[in-house]
N, C-alpha and C positions, 0 to 999 in steps of 0.2 A: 485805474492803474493797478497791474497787476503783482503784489510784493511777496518775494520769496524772505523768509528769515532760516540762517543756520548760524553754528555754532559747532564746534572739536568738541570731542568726549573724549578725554582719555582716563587712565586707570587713577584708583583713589576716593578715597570718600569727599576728599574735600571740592572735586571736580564734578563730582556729583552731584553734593548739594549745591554750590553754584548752577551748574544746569537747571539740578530743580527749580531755583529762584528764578534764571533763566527766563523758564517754559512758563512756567506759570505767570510773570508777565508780561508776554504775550497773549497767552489766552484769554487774560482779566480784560484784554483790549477787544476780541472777541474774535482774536487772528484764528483762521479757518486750520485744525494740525496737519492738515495735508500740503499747509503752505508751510512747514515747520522742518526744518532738518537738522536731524543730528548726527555727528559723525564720528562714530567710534572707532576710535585710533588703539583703544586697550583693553583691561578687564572691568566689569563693571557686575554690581552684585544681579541675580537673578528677578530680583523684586523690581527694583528700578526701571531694569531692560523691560519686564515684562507689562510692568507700569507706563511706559514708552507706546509701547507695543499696542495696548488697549485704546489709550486716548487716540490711537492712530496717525502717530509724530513718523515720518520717514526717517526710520532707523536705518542706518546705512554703515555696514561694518566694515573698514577700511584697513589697509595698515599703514605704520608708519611715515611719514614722507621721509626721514631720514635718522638713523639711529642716531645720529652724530646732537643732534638738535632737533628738541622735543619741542621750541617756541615757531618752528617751522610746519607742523602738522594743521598748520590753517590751513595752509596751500593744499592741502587733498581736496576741499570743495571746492578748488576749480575744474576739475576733471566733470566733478557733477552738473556746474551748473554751465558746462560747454553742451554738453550735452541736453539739454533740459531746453525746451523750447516757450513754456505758457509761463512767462514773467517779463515783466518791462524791469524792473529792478533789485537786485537782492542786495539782505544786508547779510554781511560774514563779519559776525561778532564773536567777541571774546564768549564764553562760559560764562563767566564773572561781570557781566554787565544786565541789568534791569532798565525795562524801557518802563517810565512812568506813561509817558503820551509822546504822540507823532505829532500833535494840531499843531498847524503854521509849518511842518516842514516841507516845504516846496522843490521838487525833485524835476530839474531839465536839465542836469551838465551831467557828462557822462562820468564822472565819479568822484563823490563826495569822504571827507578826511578829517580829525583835528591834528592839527601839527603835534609833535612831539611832548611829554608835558617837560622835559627837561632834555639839553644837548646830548643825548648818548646815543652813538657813540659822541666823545667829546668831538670841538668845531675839527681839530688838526689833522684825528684820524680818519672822520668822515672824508675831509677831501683829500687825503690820499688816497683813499677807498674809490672817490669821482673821478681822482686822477689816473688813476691805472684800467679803469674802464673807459676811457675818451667822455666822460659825460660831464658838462656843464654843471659848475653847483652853484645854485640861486639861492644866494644866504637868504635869511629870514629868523628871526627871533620866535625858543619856543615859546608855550605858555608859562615855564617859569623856569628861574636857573635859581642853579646851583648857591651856595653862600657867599658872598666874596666874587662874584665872576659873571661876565657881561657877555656870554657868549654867544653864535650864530649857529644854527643848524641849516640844512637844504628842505627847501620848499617842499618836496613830497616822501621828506622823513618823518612820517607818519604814528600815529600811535595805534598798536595794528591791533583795538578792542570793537573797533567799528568803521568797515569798509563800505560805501553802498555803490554800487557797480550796477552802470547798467549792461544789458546783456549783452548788446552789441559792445561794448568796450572790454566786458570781460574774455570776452571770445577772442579781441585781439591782444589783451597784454597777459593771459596766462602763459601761454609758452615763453615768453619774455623772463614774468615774472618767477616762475620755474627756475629756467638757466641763471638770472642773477642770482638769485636765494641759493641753487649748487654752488656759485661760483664764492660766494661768502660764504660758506661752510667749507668749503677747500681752501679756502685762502684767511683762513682766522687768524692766524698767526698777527695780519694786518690788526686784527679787530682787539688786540688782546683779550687775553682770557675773562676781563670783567666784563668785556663788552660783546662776543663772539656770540651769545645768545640775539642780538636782534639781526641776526642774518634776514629773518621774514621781512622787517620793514626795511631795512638796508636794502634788498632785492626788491622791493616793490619801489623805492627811490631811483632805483637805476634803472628798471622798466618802464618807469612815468622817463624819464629823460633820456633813453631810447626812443621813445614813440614822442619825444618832443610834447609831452602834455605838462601840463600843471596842476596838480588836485583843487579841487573846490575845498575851501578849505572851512571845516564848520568851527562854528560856536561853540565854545567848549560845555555850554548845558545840553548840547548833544551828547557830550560824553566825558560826563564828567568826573573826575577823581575821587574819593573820598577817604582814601589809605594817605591823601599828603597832608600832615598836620600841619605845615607851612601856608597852607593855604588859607586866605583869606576872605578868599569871596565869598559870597556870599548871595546867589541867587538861588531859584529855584530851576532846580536839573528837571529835563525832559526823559536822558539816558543817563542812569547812574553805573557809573564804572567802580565797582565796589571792593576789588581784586579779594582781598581776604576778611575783610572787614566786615565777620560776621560773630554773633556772639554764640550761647553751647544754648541758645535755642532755636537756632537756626534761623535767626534772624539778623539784618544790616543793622551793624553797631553808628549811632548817631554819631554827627560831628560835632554838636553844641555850637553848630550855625544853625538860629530859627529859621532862616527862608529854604537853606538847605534839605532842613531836617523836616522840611511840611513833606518834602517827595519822597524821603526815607521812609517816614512814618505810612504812604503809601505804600512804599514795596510794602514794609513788615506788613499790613491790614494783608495784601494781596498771600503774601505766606499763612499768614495764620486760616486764611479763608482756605487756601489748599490744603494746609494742614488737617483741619476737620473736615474734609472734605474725602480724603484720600491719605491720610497717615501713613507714611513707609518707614517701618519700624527699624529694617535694616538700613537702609538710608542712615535718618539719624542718630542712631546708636554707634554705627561704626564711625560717624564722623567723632561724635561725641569723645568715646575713646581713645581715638586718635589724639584728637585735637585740645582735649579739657580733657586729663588725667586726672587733676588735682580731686576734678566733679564725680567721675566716674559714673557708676550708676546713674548717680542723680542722689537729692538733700537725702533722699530716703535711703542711704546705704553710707552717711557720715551724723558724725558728734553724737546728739542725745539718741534720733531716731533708731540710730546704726545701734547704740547699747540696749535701747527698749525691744530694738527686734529680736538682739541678742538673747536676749535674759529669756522673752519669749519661745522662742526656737528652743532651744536648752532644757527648756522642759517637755518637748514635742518628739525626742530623739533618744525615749530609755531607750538603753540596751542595744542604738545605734550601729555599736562594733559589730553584734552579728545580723544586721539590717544591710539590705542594697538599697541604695539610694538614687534616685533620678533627680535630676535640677532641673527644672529646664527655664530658660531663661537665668543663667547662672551669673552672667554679670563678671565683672570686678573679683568677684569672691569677698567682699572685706565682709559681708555679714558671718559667711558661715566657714572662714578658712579657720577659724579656732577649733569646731568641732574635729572630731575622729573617728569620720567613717572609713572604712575601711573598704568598705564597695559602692565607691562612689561615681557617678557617670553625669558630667552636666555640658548642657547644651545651648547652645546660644549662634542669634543669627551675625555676630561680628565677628570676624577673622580674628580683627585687633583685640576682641577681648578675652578671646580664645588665648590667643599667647602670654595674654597679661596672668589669666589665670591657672595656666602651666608653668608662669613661670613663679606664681605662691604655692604652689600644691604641688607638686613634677609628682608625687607619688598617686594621685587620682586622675581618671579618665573624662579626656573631655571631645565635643565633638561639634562639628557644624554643620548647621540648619540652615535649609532655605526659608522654610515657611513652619505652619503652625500644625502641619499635616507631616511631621515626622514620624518613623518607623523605628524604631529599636526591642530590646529584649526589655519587656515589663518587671518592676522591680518593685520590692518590700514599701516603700516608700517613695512618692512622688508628693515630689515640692516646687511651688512654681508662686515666688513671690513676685508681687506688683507688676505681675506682666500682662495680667487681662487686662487692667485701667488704662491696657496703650492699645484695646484695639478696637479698629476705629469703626467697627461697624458688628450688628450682631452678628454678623454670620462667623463673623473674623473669629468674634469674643466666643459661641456655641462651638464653632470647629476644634478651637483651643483646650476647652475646658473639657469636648469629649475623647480628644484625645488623652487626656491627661488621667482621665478615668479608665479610659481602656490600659492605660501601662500603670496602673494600680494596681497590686497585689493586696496589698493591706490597707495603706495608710495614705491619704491624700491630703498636703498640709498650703494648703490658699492664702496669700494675702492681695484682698481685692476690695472691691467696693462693697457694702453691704445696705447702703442706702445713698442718696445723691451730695455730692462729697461738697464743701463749704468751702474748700479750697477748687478754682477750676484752672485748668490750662490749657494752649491749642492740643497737647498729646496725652492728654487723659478723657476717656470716655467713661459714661455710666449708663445702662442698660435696663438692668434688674439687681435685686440683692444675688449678690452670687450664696446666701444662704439658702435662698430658692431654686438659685438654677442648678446647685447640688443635691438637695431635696427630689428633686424634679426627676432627675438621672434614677433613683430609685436602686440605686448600686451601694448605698450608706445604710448601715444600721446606728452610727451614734455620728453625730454631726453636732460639735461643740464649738462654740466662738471662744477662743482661747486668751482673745488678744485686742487692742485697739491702737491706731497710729496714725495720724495725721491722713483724718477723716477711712482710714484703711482697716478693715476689719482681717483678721488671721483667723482662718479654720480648720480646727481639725477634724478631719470626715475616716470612720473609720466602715472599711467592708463590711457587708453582712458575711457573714462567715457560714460553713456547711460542719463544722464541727460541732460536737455535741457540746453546752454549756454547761458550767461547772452547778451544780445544784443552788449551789449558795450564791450566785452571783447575780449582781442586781441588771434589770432588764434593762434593752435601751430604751426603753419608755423611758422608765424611774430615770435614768441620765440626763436623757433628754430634760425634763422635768426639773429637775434640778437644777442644770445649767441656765436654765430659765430664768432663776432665783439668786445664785450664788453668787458672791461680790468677785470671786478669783475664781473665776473658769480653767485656768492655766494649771492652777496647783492642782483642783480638784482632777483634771486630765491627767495630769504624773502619777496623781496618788493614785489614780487607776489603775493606770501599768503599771506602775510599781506592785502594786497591791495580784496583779493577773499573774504579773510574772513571777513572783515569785512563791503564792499563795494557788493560784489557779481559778482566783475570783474578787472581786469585791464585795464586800458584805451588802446584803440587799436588805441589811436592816435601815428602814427610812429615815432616822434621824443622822444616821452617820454620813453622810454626803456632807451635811452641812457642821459637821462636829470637825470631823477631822482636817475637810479647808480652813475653817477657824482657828484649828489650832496652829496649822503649816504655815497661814499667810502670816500668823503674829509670831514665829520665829525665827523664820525664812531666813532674814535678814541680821540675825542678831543671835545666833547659835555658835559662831565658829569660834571649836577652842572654848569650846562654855560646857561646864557639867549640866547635863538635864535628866529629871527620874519621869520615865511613864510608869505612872502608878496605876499599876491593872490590866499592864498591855494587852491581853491577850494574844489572837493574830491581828496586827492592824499594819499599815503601810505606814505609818505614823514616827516609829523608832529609826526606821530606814532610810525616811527622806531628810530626818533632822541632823542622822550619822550623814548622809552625803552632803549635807551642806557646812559638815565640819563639829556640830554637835556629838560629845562626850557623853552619850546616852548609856543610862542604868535602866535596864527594864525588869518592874517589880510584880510577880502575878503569883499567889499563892494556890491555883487552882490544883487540883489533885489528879489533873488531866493532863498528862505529856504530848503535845504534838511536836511531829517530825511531819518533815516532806515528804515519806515513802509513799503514799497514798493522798495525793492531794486531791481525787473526788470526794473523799470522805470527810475532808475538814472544815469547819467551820471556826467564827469566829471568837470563838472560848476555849481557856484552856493557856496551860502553859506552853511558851516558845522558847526555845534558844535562840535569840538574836545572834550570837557570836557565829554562830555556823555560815552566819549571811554575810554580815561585816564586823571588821578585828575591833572596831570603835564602841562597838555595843557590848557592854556585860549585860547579863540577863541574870535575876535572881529566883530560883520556888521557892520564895518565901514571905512570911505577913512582914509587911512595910514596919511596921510599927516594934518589931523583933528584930528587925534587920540591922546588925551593925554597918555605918558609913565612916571609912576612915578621910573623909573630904567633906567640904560643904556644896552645896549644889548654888546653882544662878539660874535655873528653872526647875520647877514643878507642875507636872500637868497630870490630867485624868478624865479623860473620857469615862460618862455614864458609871462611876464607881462608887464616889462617894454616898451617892443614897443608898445604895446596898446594903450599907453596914449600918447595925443599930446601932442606937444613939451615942453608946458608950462608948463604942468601936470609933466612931468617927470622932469623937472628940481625941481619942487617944492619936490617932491618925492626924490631927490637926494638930497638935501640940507636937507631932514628931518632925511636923513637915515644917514648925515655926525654927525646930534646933538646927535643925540640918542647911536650912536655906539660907545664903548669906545676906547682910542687909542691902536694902533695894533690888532684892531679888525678887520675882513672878511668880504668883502660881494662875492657873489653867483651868477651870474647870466648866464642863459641861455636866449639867446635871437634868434629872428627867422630873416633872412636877404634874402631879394630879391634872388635868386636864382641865382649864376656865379658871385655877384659883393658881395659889404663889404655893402652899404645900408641899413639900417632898415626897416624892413619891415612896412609898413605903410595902412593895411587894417587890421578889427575888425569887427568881424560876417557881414565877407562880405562886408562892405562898406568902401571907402578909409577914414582915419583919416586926410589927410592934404597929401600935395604934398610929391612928395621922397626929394624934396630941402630941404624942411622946416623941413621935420621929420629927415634928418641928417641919418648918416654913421659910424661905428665903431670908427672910428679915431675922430670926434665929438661927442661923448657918452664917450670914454675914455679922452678927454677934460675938457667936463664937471665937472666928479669923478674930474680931477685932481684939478681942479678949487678950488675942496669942499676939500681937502687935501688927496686925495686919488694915491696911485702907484698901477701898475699893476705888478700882481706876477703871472697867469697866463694867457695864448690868444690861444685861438685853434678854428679850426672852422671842424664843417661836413656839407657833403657838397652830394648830389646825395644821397640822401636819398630815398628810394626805398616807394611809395605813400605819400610822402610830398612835399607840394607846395612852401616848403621855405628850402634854410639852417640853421643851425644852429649857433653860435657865444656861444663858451664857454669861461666866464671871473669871472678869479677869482681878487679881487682886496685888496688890505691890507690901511687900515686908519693910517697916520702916526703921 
């Protein structure tokens, strides 16, 4: 026997992914799509149609059957299958129905129905509806009423999610069915406006009792309801009639009836198999948006995630304001509507989220995407978080990611997979580490993992560049290298650019990578509104990042060397600076620490690489100033550099020794010292085989008690 199955498309996500659910199964059943029809009554996104198109479904674009009533746009597949000769029977089902199995359906009456699930139109307006057409009405009870109320409906008032029509009979009651269905649409007034919507099955009741037939009337596990919570039955559905009853993973929300829920639990297996199979990104995202606002994005763009991305980001966007920025895959906006770009462009394949996100931002440019193969003007910065983990195949995830490099100008900022993720789902794929398949591309000169988030690695990949490098600036080898090592990749990336842009380099001295993230990550958090002295600052990125995080920074350097920015190929990392010329938060002093009047007491002290410099008598005087100044339970910072294999202080200063190793003292006499002046130790670590440095290093943190 030969079966035709179609189904209405019209405009909307939520029609869509119905269909989806739809189509697929069918084909789980292993229906041939040439025996498959869909009929598009509206718009429908370009991925979907084109998805239609390849599994080779007879897309067939129609228009309305009547503007007036949109539950009447069945009726365009009878024009088709009047037409249409190689079929003994077809079914003309709802969108919103899922067939589990056919076995045991036995098809010889010329067309098969379930009665109504409830009286509507109610019993009194139906048969005034019978009565103004001449047609007999054959009460009959539907499958459930209403609260309070016994009532009757007519025999072939039908529930119009599932028709099966053989072909000879379709060919004689469409022109019928037709003129009823006008004739109920011109005459609603009868139907009231609650009930004016089932013109379709109303007209196909008055067609069956024109042509004197009577529907076969099925089992309602042919087509079964799962939106009635009244419901109580309790078997297992062959046809699930699911209308809306879908959750934001695109799957049928359970009834919490077991025999029910075994066929449910079918469909959902048959979705998730299509899902990984064929992922349509725009599909469910625009449903998503639509439908589940609260979810938006998705976990990963609400509560902790949303602030860890935050805080992340934040450090990925110096100097943003005069930066262009691309987004693609822009979502929601809740990650990044905080920031303040100023040339901002983000893209995204949902309509609906397009508007969501013009209407947080109206001041930034947004735009819509068909596919992953979009064209625009390349910009300073492309950002494209969590969007390769949704695609579903490599060529999808390769096409994506090279696009995203070609509209690179500088800065290319990834949150994706970097190894096979602990969490899985039907719409997240994994591939390769996307730290390789950035690597790979050969368009990056420093490629840093900045970031970690529910199983999600964030990178920032930065161009090679064709300008000439600043002499002093360290290589992207040494970065690379680094990052390798470093507990906070994120700070150490700021202090980068901080340190580039306004310096014209990073210090390519080897220990500083790991000196000056040590010091940033332990005050990051705990500066603002807090006085802090850099004792020895030099030029370092160090004063900068502590003032932007709200840090009252005093910076103390007695060197007899004045730098200014007029020449920034010429500078190097020594030497006096005016902080203040950068930020109003920063005084800057030329002068010895220990001479220096402070009319305030401090809540940090730090010191990169300074304190061993000074001989012995120096640094105790130095330490006894830093014990007055600090207030109690106050910090100090220091990094200090030690003879290499032993604990020793290092005891040479541009080259020439300071005083013996006896006299200049060992770790264990410097911790001494502090303790002397009222100080405990709260942290001790040392590095040690530092790859072009001539010294260890000694990291101590200490607390004023």
């Amino acid at each position: 026997m030969k079966i035709k199955y179609s189904s209405v498309l019209d405009s909307g996500s939520l029609m869509s992914v119905q269909s989806y659910i739809w189509l697929n199964s069918l084909l789980n059943l292993g229906i041939c799509p040439s025996d498959i029809y869909v009929h598009k009554v509206g718009n429908i996104s370009e991925e979907y149609s084109k998805y239609l198109k390849n599994l080779n479904i007879n897309l067939i674009e129609t228009k309305p059957f009547h503007a007036a009533n949109k539950y009447c746009n069945k009726l365009v597949q009878l024009e088709t299958f009047t037409n249409t000769q190689d079929y003994d029977y077809v079914f003309l089902m709802d969108c919103d129905t899922a067939i589990v199995s056919l076995d045991n359906l036995e098809l010889t009456e010329d067309i098969y129905a379930k009665i109504v699930d409830f009286p509507n139109p109610p019993e009194e307006i139906l048969r005034n509806i019978f009565s103004a057409n001449n047609c007999s009405f054959n009460p009959v009870s539907p499958t459930f009423q209403h609260p309070n109320e016994n009532s009757f409906t007519e025999w072939n008032n039908c529930n119009g999610g599932l028709y099966i029509i053989s072909k000879a009979f379709l060919k004689e009651i469409s022109r019928i069915w037709i003129e009823k269905a006008l004739w109920c649409i011109e005459n609603k007034k009868m139907f009231t406006p609650k009930f004016d919507k089932h013109a379709d099955q109303v007209g196909f009741a008055l067609a069956m009792s024109v042509l004197n037939k009577k529907v076969k009337l099925l089992d309602i596990k042919w087509n079964f309801p799962t939106h009635i919570k009244s419901n109580t039955i309790d078997i297992e559905p062959q046809i699930i009639h699911f209308h809306t009853e879908i959750d934001n993973q695109i799957k049928l929300i359970k009834t919490k009836k077991e025999t029910v829920d075994i066929s449910v639990e079918k469909i959902n297996k048959q979705i998730s198999k299509a899902i990984r199979t064929n992922f349509l990104n725009s599909l469910f995202w625009e449903f998503r948006y639509q439908h589940f606002k609260e979810l938006g994005s998705g976990v990963g763009s609400r509560g902790d995630v949303l602030l860890e991305k935050r805080k992340i980001l934040k450090d990925c966007f110096f100097n943003s304001e005069q930066l262009s920025v691309l987004d693609v895959g822009c979502g929601d906006l809740e990650i990044i509507q905080i920031f303040d770009f100023k040339d901002y462009l983000g893209l995204d394949l949902s309509p609906q989220v397009i508007e969501i996100a013009k209407q947080k931002r109206p001041d930034w440019n947004f735009q819509l995407i068909t596919n992953s193969s979009f064209s625009v003007e390349p910009k300073d910065i492309v950002m494209c978080i969590d969007v390769l983990i949704h695609q579903p195949d490599f060529k999808s995830y390769t096409t994506l990611l090279n696009n995203l490099i070609l509209h690179t100008n500088k800065r290319l900022i990834i949150g994706a997979y970097n190894s096979p993720p602990l969490k899985t789902s039907d719409i997240t794929f994994y591939f390769e580490p996307i730290e390789e398949s950035i690597k790979k591309s050969g368009a990056f000169a420093e490629i840093i993992k900045v970031g970690y988030y529910r199983d999600t690695t964030l990178i920032v990949a930065d161009k090679i560049s064709n300008n000439k490098t600043h002499p002093r600036d360290i290589s992207p080898e040494n970065i690379i290298l680094a990052a390798t090592k470093l507990n906070n990749n994120r700070i150490f990336r700021y202090l980068l650019d901080i340190s580039r842009f306004y310096f014209g380099f990073f210090t390519s001295h080897p220990t500083r990578t790991t000196e000056y993230t040590w010091v940033a990550a332990k005050l990051e958090n705990i500066v603002n509104k807090k006085r802090v002295i850099d004792l020895g600052a030099g030029l370092s990125p160090l004063p900068i990042f502590i003032a932007q995080k709200g840090g009252l920074v005093t910076t103390i350097d007695k060197h007899e060397t004045n730098k200014t920015l007029s020449e920034k190929n010429k500078l190097n990392e020594w030497g006096y600076f005016d902080y203040n010329t950068l930020n109003k938060k920063i005084k800057s002093k030329n002068s010895a620490f220990e001479k220096t009047l402070f009319l305030n007491k401090f809540d940090f002290v730090f010191s990169v690489n300074v304190i061993e410099l000074l001989p012995k008598q120096d640094r105790l005087k130095v330490i006894k100033k830093i014990a007055r100044i600090l207030k109690k339970g106050g910090t100090v910072l220091l990094t200090i550099n030690l003879v290499p294999n032993t604990e020793n202080i290092w005891n040479f200063a541009e080259g020439k020794e300071i005083e013996s190793i006896e006299t200049h003292g060992n770790v264990e006499s410097l911790i001494n010292e502090f303790r002397i002046n009222n100080f405990e130790v709260v942290e001790k670590f040392f590095e040690k085989d530092i790859p072009e440095s001539r010294t260890d290093v000694l990291f101590l943190e200490l607390k004023k008690k």
